[in-house]
C-alpha positions in Angstrom: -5.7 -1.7 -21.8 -4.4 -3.4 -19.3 -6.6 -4.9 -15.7 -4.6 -3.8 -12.7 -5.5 -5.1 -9.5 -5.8 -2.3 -6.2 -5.3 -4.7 -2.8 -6.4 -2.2 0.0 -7.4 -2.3 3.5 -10.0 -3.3 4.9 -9.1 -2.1 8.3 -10.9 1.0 10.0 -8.7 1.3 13.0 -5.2 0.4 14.2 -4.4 -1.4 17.8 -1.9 0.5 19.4 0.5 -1.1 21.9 -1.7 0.6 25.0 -4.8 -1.5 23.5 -6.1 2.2 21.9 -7.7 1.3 18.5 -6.3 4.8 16.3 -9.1 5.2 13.5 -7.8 4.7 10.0 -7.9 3.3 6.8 -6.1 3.7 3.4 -3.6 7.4 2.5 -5.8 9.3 0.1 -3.2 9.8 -2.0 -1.8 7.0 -1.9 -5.1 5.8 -3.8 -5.6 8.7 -5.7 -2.4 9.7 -7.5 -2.0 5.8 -8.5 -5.4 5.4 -9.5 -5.2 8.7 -11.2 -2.1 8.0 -13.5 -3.3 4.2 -14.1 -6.9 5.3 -15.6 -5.9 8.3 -17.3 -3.2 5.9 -19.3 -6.4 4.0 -20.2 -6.2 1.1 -17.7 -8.9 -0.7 -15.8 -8.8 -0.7 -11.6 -10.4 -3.5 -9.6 -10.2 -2.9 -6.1 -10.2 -6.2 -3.2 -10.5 -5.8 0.4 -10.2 -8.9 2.8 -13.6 -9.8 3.4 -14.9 -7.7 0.2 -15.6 -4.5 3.0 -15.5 -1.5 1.6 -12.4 0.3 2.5 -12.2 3.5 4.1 -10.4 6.4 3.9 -7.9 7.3 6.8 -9.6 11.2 7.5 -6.3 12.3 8.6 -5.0 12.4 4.9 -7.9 14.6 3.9 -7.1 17.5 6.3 -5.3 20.8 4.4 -2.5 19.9 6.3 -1.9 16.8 5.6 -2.7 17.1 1.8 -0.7 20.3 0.9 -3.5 22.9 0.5 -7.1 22.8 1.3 -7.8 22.8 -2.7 -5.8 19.6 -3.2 -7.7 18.1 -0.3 -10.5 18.8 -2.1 -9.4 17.3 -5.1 -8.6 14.0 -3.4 -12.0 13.5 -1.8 -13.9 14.3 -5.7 -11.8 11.4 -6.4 -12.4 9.2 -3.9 -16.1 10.1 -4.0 -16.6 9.0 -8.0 -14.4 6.3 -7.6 -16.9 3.5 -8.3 -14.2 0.3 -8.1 -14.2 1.8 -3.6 -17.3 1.0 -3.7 -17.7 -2.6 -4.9 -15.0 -4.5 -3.8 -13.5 -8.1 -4.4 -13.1 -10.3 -2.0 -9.4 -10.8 -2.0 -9.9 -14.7 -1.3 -11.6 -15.0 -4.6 -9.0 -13.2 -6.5 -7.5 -15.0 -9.6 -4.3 -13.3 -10.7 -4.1 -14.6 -14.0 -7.1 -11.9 -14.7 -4.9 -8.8 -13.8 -2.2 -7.7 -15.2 -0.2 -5.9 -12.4 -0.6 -5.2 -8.9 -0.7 -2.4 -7.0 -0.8 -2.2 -2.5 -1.7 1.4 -1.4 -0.8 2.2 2.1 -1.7 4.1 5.4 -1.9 2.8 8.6 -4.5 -0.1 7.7 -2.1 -2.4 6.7 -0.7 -2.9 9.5 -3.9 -4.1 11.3 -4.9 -6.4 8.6 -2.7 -7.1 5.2 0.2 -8.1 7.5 -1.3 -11.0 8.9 -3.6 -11.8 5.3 -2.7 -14.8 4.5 -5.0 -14.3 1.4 -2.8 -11.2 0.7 0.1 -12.9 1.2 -0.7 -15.6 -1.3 -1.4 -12.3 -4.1 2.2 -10.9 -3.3 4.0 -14.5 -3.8 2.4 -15.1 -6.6 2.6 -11.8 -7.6 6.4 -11.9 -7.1 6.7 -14.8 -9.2 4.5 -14.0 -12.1 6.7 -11.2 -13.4 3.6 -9.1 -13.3 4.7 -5.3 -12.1 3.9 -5.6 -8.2 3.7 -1.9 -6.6 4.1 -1.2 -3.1 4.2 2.0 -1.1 4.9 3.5 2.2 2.9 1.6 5.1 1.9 -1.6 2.9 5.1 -3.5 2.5 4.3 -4.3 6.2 1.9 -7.1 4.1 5.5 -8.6 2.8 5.2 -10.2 6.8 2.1 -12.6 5.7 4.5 -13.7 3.1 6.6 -15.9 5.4 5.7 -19.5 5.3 6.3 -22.1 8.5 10.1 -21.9 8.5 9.9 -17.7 8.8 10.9 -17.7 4.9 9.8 -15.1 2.1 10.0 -14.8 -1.4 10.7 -11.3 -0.9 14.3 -12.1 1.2 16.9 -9.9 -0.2 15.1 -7.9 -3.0 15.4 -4.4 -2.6 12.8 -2.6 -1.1 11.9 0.7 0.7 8.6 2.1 2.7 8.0 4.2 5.5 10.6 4.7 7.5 10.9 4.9 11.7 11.8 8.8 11.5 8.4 9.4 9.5 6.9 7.8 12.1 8.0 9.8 14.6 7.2 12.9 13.1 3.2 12.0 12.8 3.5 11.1 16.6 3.3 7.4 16.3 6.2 5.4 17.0 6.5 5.5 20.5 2.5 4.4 20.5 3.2 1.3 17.8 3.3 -2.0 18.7 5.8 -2.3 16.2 7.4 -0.4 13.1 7.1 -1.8 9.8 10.5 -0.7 8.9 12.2 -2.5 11.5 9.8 -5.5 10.7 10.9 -5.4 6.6 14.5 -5.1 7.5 13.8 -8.3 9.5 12.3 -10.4 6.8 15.2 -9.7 5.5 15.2 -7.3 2.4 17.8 -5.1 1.7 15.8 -2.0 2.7 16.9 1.5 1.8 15.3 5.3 2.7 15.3 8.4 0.8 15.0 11.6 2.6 12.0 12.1 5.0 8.6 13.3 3.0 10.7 13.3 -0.5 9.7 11.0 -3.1 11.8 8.3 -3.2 11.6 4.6 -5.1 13.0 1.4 -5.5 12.5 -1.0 -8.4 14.0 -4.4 -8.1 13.1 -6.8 -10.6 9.1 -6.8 -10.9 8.5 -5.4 -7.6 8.1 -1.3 -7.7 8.5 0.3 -3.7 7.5 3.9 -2.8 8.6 5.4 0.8 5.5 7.4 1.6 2.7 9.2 0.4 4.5 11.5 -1.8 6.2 8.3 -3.8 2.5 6.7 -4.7 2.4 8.6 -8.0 5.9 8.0 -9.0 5.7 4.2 -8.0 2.8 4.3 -11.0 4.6 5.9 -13.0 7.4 3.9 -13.2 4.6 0.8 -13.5 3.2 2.2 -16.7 6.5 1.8 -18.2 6.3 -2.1 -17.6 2.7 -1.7 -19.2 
């Protein structure tokens, strides 16, 4: 059995460029279908927040239409709801990654209020990086590769091969004319060799240790592809 640490959100809304704070949180899915796959393989979840806050749940990705079907909406909230590890957080700073085995960074708009300025979080994902340990990252989080720059602008994560949500995805849920920024134009900045899949299909990118999913729909694949490293 391996430990496999769950850095989330601890952010509950997202400051638009008009100053409107959007409520949000984590992607259900992007929680559940990774936390499903890890557990049912027999692996342990600890989950850290900045802060130690308990995260929340962006209620968007609980609506029918956003989950598929009203059944699989409820399916992801029994989840969420027995999901002891939401409830009792780390606190990130305190994190030692020598106790975990991999590392996983669910998405949703959250991250891009907090984990991309976490300089706690960006610590996790250098020495994530260098450790070798599996490193999973999916659709909105890769925007906490930005806390990962040091005083010169540099990254670890320069040219590795990476995806995430992409600007057209954006667009479609009605946000990227309202962002302050995009995180895909932000990655591609860093710079990583970013690369996109279709819009909404599942598509990943494993380079080396570090395991990228494009959007919600890519979560459960991204594990997948973890559990082989396991």
């Amino acid at each position: 059995m391996s430990n496999i640490l769950f850095v989330m959100t601890g952010a509950r809304y997202w400051t638009l460029k008009n100053g409107h704070r959007h409520p949000t949180g984590y992607w259900a899915e992007e929680f559940v279908s990774p936390y499903r796959a890890f557990t049912e393989a027999g692996h342990h979840i600890t989950v850290a927040t900045p802060g130690g806050v308990v995260p929340a749940v962006d209620t968007m990705s609980l609506r029918a239409s956003m989950a598929g079907s009203e059944e699989t909406s409820l399916e992801l909230e029994a989840v969420i709801e027995a999901a002891e590890e939401l409830r009792r957080p780390a606190v990130l700073r305190d994190v030692r990654l020598d106790d975990y085995d991999a590392v996983f960074y669910p998405g949703g708009h959250g991250p891009m209020e907090d984990l991309a300025f976490d300089l706690d979080s960006g610590m996790v994902l250098r020495k994530a990086l260098a450790s070798g340990k599996p490193l999973g990252i999916v659709c909105h989080a890769p925007a906490g590769l930005l806390a990962t720059r040091d005083e010169h602008g540099h990254t670890p994560f320069a040219d590795y091969r990476v995806t995430g949500f992409t600007n057209d995805e954006e667009a479609a849920v009605g946000f990227a004319d309202k962002a302050e920024w995009l995180m895909e134009d932000r990655v591609r900045d860093l710079p990583t060799q970013y690369s996109r899949g279709p819009a909404w299909e599942v598509y990943t990118v494993v380079d080396r240790n570090l395991y990228t999913g494009q959007n919600p729909a890519s979560s459960g694949p991204v594990a997948v592809e973890m559990l082989k490293a396991l």
